[in-house]
C-alpha positions in Angstrom: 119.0 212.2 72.2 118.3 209.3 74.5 115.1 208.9 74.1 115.2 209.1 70.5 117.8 206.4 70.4 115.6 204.7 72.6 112.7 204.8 70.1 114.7 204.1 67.1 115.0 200.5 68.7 111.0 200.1 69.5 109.2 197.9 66.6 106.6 199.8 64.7 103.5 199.3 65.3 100.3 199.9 63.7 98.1 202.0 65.3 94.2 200.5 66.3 91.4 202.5 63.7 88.9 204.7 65.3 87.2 202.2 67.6 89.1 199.3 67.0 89.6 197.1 70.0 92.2 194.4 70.3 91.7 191.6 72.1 94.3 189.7 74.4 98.3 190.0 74.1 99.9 191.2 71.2 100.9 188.7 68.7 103.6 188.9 66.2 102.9 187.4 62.6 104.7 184.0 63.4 103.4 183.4 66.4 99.8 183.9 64.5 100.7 181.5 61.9 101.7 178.8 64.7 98.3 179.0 66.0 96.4 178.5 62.5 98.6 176.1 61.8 98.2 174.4 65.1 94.2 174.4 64.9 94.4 172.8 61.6 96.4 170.0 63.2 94.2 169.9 65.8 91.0 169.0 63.3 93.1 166.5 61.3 93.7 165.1 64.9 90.2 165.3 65.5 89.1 163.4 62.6 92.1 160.4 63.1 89.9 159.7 66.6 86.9 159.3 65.1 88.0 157.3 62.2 89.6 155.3 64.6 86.1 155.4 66.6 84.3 154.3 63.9 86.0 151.8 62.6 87.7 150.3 65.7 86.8 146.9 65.1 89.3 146.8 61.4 91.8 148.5 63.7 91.3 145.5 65.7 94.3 143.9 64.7 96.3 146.4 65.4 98.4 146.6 69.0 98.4 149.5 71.2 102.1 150.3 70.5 100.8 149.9 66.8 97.6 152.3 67.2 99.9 155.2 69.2 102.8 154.7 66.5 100.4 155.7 63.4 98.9 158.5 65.1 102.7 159.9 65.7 103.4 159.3 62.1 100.0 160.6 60.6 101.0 163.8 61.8 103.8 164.1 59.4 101.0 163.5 56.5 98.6 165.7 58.1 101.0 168.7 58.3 102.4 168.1 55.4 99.4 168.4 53.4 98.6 171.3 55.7 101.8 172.8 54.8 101.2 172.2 50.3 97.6 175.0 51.0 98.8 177.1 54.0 102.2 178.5 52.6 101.4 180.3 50.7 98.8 182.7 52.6 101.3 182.2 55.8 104.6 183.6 53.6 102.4 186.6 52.9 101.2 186.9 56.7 105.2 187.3 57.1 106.5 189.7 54.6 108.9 191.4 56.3 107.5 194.5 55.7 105.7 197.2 57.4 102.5 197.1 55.6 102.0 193.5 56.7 101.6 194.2 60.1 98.1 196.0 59.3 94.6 194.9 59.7 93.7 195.1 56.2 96.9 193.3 54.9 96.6 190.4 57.8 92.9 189.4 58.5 91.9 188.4 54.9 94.8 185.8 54.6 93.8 184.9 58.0 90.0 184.2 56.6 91.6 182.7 53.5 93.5 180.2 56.0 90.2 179.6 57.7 88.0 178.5 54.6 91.0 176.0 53.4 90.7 174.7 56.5 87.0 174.2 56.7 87.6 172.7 53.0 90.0 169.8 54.2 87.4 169.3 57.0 84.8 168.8 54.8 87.0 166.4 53.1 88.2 164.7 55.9 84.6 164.2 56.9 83.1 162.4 54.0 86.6 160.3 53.6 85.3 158.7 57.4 82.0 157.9 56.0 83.5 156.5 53.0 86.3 154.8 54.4 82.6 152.2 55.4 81.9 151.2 52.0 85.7 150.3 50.5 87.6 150.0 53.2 90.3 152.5 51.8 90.7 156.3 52.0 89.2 158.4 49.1 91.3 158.9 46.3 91.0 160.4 42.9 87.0 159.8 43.4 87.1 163.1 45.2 87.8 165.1 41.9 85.2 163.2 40.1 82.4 164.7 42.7 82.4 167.8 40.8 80.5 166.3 37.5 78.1 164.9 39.7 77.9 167.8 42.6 74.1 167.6 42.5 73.6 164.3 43.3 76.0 164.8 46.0 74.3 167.6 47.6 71.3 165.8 47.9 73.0 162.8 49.0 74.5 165.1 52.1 71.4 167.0 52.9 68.7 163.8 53.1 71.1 160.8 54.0 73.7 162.8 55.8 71.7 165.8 57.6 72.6 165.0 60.8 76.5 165.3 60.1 76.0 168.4 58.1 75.0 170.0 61.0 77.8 168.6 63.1 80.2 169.6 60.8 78.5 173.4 60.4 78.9 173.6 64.0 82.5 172.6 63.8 83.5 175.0 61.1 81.0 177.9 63.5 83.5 176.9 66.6 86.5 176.9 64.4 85.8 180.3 63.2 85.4 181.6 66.7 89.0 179.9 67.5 89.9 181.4 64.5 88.6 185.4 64.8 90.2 185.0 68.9 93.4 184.5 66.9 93.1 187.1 63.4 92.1 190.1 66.5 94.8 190.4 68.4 97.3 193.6 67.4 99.7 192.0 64.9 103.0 193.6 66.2 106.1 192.6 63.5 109.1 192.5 64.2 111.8 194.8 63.4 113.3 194.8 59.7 116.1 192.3 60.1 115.2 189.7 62.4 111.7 189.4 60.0 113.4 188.8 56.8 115.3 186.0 59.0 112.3 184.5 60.4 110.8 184.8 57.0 113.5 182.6 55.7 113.1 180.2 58.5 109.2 179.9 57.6 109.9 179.1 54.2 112.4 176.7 54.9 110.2 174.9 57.2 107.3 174.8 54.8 108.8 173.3 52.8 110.5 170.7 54.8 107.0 170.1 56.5 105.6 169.6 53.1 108.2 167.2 52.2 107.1 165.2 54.9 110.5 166.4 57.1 112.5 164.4 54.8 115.4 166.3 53.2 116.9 163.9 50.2 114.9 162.0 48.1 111.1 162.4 47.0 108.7 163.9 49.2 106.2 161.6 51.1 103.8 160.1 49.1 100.8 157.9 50.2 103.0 154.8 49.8 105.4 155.7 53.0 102.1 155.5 55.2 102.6 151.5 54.6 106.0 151.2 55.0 105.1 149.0 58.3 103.2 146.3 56.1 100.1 146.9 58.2 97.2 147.6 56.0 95.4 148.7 58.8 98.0 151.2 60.3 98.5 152.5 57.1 94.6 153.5 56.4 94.7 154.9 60.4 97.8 157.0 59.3 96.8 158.4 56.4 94.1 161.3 56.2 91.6 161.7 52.9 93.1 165.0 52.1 96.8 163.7 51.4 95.4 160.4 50.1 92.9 162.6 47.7 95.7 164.8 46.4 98.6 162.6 46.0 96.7 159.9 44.4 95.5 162.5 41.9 99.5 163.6 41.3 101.2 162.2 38.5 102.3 159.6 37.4 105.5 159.4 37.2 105.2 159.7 41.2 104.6 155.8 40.9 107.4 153.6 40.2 105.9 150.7 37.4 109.4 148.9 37.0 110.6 146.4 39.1 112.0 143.7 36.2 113.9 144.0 33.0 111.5 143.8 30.1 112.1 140.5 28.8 111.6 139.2 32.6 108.4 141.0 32.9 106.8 139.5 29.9 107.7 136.0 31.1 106.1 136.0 34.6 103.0 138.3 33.1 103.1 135.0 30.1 102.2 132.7 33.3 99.0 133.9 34.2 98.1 136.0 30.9 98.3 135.0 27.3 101.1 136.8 25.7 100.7 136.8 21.9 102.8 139.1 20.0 105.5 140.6 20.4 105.2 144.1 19.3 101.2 144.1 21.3 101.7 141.4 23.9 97.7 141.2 24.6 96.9 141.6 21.6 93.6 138.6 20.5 91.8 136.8 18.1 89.5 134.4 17.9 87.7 131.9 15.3 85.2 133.3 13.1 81.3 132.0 13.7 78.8 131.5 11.3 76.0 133.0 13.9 76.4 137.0 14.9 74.3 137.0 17.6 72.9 140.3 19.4 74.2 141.0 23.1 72.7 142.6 25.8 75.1 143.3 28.1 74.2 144.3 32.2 76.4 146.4 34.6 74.1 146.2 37.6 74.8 148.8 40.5 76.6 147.2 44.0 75.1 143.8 43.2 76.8 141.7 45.7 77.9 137.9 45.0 77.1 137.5 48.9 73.2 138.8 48.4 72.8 135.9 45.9 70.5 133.2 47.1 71.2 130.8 44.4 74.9 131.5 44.0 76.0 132.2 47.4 73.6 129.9 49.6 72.0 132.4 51.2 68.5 132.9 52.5 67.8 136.4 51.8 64.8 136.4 49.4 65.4 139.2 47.5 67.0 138.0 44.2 63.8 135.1 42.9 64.1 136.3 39.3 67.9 136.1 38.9 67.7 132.9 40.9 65.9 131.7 38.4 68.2 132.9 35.5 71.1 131.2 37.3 69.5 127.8 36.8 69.0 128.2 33.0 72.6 130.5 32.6 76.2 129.3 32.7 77.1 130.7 35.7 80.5 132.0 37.2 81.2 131.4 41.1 84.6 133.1 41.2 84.0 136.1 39.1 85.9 139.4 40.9 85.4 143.1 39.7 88.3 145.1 38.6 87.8 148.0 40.8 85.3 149.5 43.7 84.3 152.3 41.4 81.7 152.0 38.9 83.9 153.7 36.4 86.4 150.8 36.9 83.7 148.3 35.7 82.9 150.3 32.5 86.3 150.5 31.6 87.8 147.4 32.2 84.2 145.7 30.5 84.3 148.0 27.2 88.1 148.2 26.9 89.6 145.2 28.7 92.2 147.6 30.4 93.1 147.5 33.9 93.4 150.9 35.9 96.9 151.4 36.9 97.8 153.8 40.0 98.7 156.8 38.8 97.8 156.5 35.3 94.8 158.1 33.2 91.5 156.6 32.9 88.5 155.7 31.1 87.0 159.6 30.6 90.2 160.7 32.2 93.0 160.7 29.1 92.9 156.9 28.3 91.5 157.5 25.3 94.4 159.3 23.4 96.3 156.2 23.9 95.0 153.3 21.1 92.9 151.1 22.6 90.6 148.5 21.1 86.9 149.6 21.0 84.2 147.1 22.1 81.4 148.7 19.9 83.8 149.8 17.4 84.1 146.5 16.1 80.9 145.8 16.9 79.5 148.2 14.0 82.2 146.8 11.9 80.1 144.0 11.4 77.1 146.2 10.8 75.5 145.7 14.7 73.7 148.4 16.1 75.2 149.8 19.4 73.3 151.4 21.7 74.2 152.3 25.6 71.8 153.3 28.0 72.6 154.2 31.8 69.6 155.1 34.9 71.9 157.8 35.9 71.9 161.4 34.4 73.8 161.0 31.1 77.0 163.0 32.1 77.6 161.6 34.9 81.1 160.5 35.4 81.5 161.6 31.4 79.7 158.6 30.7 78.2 160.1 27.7 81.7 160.9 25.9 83.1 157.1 27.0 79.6 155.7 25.5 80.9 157.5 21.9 84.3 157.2 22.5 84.1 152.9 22.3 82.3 153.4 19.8 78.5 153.5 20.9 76.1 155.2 18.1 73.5 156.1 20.7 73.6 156.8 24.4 70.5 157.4 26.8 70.4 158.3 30.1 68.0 159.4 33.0 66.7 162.6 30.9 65.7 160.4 28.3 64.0 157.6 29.9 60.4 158.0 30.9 59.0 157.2 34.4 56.6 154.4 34.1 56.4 153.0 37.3 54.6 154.8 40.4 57.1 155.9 43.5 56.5 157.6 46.6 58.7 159.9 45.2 59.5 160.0 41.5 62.6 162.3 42.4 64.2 160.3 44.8 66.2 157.9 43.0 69.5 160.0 42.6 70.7 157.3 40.2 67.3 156.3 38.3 65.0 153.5 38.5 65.9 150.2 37.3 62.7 149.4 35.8 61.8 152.3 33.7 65.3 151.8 32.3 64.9 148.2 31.5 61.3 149.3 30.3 62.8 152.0 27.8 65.7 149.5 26.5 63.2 147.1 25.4 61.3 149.7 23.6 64.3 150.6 21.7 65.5 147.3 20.8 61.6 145.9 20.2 61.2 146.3 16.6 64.8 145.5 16.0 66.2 143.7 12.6 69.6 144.1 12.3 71.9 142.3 15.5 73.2 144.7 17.9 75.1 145.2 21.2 73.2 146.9 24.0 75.0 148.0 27.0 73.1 148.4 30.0 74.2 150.0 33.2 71.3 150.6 36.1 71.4 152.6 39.2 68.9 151.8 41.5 71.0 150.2 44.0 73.4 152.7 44.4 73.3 154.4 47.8 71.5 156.5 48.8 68.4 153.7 48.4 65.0 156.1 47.8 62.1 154.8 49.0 59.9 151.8 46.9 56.2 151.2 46.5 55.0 149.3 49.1 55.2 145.8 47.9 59.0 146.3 47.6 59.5 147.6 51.0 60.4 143.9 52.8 62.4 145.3 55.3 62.4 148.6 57.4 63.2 151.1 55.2 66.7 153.0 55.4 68.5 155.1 52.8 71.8 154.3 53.5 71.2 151.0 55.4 71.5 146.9 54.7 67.8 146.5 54.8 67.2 149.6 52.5 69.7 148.2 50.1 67.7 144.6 50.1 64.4 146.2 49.8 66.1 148.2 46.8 68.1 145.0 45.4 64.4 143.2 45.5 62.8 145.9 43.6 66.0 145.9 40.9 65.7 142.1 40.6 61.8 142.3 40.0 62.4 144.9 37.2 65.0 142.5 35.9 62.4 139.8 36.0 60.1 142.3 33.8 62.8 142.7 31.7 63.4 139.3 30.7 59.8 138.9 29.9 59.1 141.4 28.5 61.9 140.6 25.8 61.1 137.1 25.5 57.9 138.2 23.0 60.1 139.5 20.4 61.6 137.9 17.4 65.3 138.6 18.2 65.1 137.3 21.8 66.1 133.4 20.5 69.5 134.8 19.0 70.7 137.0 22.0 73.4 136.5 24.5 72.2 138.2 27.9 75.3 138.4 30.1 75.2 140.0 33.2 77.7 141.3 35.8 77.8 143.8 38.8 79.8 146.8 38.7 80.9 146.1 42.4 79.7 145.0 45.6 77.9 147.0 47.7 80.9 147.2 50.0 79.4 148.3 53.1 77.6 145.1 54.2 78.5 141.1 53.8 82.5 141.7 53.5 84.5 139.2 55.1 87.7 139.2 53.7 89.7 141.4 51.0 88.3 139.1 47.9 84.6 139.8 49.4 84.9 143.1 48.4 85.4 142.2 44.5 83.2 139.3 44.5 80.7 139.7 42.4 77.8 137.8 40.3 78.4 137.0 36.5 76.2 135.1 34.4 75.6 134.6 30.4 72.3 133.7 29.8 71.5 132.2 26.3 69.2 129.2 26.0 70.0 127.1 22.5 73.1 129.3 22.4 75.2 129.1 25.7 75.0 125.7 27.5 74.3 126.3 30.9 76.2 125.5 34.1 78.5 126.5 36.6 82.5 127.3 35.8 84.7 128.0 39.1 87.6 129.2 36.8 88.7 132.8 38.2 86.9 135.3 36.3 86.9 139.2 36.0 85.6 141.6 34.4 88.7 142.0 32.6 88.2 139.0 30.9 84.4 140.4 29.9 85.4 142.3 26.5 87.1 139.3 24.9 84.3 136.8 25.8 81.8 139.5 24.4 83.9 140.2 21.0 84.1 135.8 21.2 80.5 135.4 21.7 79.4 137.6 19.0 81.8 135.6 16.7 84.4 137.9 15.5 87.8 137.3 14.3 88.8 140.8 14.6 91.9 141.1 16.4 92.1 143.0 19.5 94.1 143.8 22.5 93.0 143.2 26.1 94.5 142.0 29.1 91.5 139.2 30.0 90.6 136.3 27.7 87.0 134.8 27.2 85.5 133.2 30.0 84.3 131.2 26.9 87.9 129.2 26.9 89.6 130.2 30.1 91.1 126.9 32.0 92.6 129.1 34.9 93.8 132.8 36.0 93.7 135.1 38.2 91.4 138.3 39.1 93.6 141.6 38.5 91.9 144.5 41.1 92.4 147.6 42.0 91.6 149.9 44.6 92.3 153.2 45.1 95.8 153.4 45.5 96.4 149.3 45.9 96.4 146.6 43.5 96.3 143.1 44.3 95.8 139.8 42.4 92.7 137.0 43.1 93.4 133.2 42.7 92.3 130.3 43.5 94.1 129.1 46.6 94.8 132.7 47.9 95.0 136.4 47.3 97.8 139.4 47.5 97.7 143.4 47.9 100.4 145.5 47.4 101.0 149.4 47.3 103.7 148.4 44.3 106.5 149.4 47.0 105.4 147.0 49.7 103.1 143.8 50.3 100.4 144.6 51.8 97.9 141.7 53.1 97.7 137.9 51.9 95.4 135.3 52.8 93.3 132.5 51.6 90.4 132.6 49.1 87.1 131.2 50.7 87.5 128.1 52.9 90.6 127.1 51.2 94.0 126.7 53.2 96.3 129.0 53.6 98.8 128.3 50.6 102.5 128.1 51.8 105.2 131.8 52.0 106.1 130.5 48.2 103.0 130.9 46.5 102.7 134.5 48.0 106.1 135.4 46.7 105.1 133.9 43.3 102.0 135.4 43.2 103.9 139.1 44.2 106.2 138.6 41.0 103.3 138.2 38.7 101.7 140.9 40.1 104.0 143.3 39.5 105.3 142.2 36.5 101.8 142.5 34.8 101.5 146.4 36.2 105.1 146.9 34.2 103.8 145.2 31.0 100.8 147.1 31.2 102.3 150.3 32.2 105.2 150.0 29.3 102.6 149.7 26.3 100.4 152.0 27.5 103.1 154.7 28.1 104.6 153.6 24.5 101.2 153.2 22.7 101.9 149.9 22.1 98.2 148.5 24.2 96.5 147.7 20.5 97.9 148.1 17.0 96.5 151.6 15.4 
């Protein structure tokens, strides 16, 4: 009897297979999940050192007391994002239950555990190198990967070879970590005290993933800025939590900070308000002349890289040098965003990207919106889009026929013309044989139309050129690759323009041309360096050249297109034509920060807290008041936007 009362109170067991070995101490099923966990916090760890490695000179600012506090606090972002994918497959490595103890039951949640891992590291590792070109952690771009997952793959297997390999060896010596941990006898323990601990675990997931807060919201991307420190913000965050919770919803992001009426007023002082019922909405005086327009996103063409505009000496931009002495030329113009996509919308539909909110290919266009070639072919034009990357990428195709663009080209359609090293290479298209195939479709044309234009060549990673474009050492992902490349895009703009100048139409068309972004990895100074971009509108006999220093974005680029081409259709848009603008400001956006652009200075906030401030260009630094006025009108132009957008109230249906 005593040894049966004595083996009543031993834990079962399972017993090893026919020649199963375990290795080391026996492990119960929360001790296991304590280790997993802890080698997961362990990589985020790793990655936070070399980020901060990397980019040690922008931490630069920071103090060590600084530096030590926002690892401490990224660790409750990195295991709460930890926590949102590993509770699930942990509460099942716990079931209280008998069967859970097994082999068979354990070590595929334990693989399970393993891959997710791996995934976040994966993430993790391209948010480091990314983190180089915008100077932010990725954010919803990392769900837009998957419509362009070829170009990305070959991206990470030519440019990026070397860190494939380190990360392959990291996820081999994880794995080994991993399998030391899933091999060990599982030994449970007994029936009561596991449905406790099983309570515990879920309690503390979801605690953990709260961000070991117990009243309010849950931590959110915003709460790693809470010290006002851009930089100890960006060094406490991870890409993983700034990825996922960027992607969340909306209503995650608070857009009120005013009463209505109030909002309308300070958003009045730096944008016209014109109506009531669609405050943005436009008009402007009919013209006898409806000329044609060919419009020019070009790829990560820097302001900065601009001989003529910026003083430079680099050599690489003669033909667009030359356009800027015939063009009226723009020396504050600022893009909306960092993102291509950003460009396309806020260019065809005047719309600013709010955080949180849907986007151009993203659900923007259930709300009613003004459509730039919509109107267009209201007044009989022809539209026609053409892009050097593959035509889905980003859904470019859809947004092409969604504002209202008959035809839409991209890289499958246009013909190489030109001989490369490598016909192959360019992952985003050549620049020349797209300019080359645009002026074949336009060459014979009768009726006016609006081209739009967006080229690729510049766009990293840079493929190698025909000799006589290769100035510099060549490098696919360095500043002298992207000059030789820039060189080889201005020449083809050069062509281009000649090539165009031989047909009938060429005297009555409006060329205007603008960069998507900047390059953002190279010739950034400040905050406004990274928006900074070139915009010109080339038109001999029709536009009178010169140079405006007004603030100008590409927010303002729809209305001065739907202006130049003489229509009195009325519209809605938050910019106004560069055509009439006295003064303003730039409106950008970036990832999960806005910030307004004058004059005299600029601000950032995360729409909870200010961010940075600082002085445009060589100007002083304007006085605490200007800031504070500046962070009113800010955020009262994200509530106006964000209440007609959420209402349908943007443009009149």
């Amino acid at each position: 009897m005593t040894i049966l009362k004595g083996a009543r109170n031993v834990a079962w067991r399972p017993r090893p297979q026919s020649g199963e070995r375990y290795a080391g101490a026996p492990l119960t099923p929360l001790r296991k999940s304590l280790y997993y966990f802890g080698l997961a916090l362990a990589v985020f760890t790793l990655f936070r050192v070399v980020f901060y490695y990397d980019y040690h000179a922008y931490f630069g600012k920071l103090s060590v007391g600084q530096i030590l506090g926002a690892f401490l606090h990224g660790v409750r972002f990195d295991a709460a994002i930890i926590a949102v994918f590993f509770s699930i497959p942990l509460l099942l490595i716990n079931l209280p239950l008998r069967f859970a103890a097994s082999r068979w039951w354990h070590q595929p949640l334990a693989w399970i555990l393993w891959v997710v891992t791996v995934a976040m590291a994966l993430v993790l590792a391209a948010d480091v190198e990314y983190f180089g070109y915008v100077d932010r952690h990725i954010a919803t771009e990392l769900f837009a990967i998957g419509q362009d997952m070829g170009a990305m793959l070959r991206l990470a297997f030519t440019s990026f070879l070397g860190a494939v390999l380190v990360y392959l060896v990291l996820c081999a010596g994880l794995g080994w970590l991993w399998w030391r941990v899933a091999r060990r006898e599982t030994v449970p323990v007994r029936a009561g005290a596991g449905a406790l601990w099983f309570v515990v675990l879920f309690l503390a997931l979801i605690l953990t993933g709260r961000g070991w807060t117990l009243y309010g919201k849950p931590i959110n991307v915003v709460h790693a800025f809470t010290s006002g420190s851009t930089e100890a913000g960006n060094l406490t965050l991870n890409g993983v939590f700034s990825a996922v919770m960027t992607n969340d919803a909306s209503s995650d992001v608070n857009h009120r900070f005013f009463d209505t009426g109030e909002a309308r007023r300070l958003a009045a002082q730096i944008y016209p308000i014109t109506d009531d019922k669609y405050p943005f909405l436009r008009d402007y005086m009919a013209k006898p002349n409806h000329p044609n327009v060919i419009f020019v996103l070009l790829e990560s063409w820097s302001f900065h890289y601009i001989d003529a505009l910026a003083g430079g000496h680099f050599g690489v931009t003669p033909n667009f040098d030359a356009l800027v002495k015939q063009s009226l030329s723009f020396t504050r113009a600022y893009s909306h965003g960092q993102r291509s996509i950003e460009g396309v919308q806020s260019s065809l539909t005047g719309i600013p990207r709010l955080l949180g909110m849907p986007y151009l290919g993203k659900g923007l266009e259930v709300t009613n919106i003004s459509r730039l070639g919509t109107i267009a072919q209201r007044h009989g034009y022809r539209t026609i889009f053409v892009q050097a990357p593959h035509r889905g990428s980003f859904r470019m195709d859809a947004i092409a026929y969604a504002a209202g663009f008959q035809e839409y080209y991209g890289m499958e359609d246009i013909p190489i013309v030109l001989e490369y090293p490598d016909a192959g290479a360019a992952a985003f298209g050549w620049d020349y044989d797209t300019f080359m195939f645009v002026s074949d479709k336009l060459a014979h044309e009768k009726q006016p139309f609006l081209a739009y234009v967006y080229t690729g060549s510049t766009h990293e990673p840079f493929a190698r050129l025909p000799e006589r474009f290769e100035k510099r050492p060549h490098g696919s992902l360095t500043e002298d690759g992207f000059l030789n490349t820039l060189y080889y895009s201005d020449w083809s703009l050069g062509e281009f323009m000649k090539k165009v100048a031989q047909t009938d139409w060429f005297k009555n068309t409006i060329f205007v041309f603008v960069a998507d972004h900047p390059i953002g990895k190279f010739g950034i100074a400040k905050i406004p360096d990274r928006f900074h971009v070139p915009l010109l509108i080339y038109a001999p006999g029709l536009v009178k050249p010169g140079t405006n220093d007004v603030v100008a974005s590409q927010l303002d680029i729809f209305p001065t297109l739907v202006d130049l081409m003489g229509f009195e259709d009325p519209f809605s848009a938050l910019g106004d034509s560069l055509m009439h603008k006295q003064n303003g400001v730039a409106f950008v956006s970036a990832g999960s920060i806005v910030g307004l652009i004058g004059k005299e200075g600029y601000l950032t906030s995360s729409l909870k807290n200010r961010l940075d401030t600082g002085a445009v260009g060589a100007a002083p630094m304007p006085p605490p008041a200007y800031f504070n006025d500046l962070e009113k009108k800010l955020l009262a132009t994200d509530q106006v936007v964000y209440e007609l957008l959420q209402s349908n109230r943007w443009a009149p249906p």
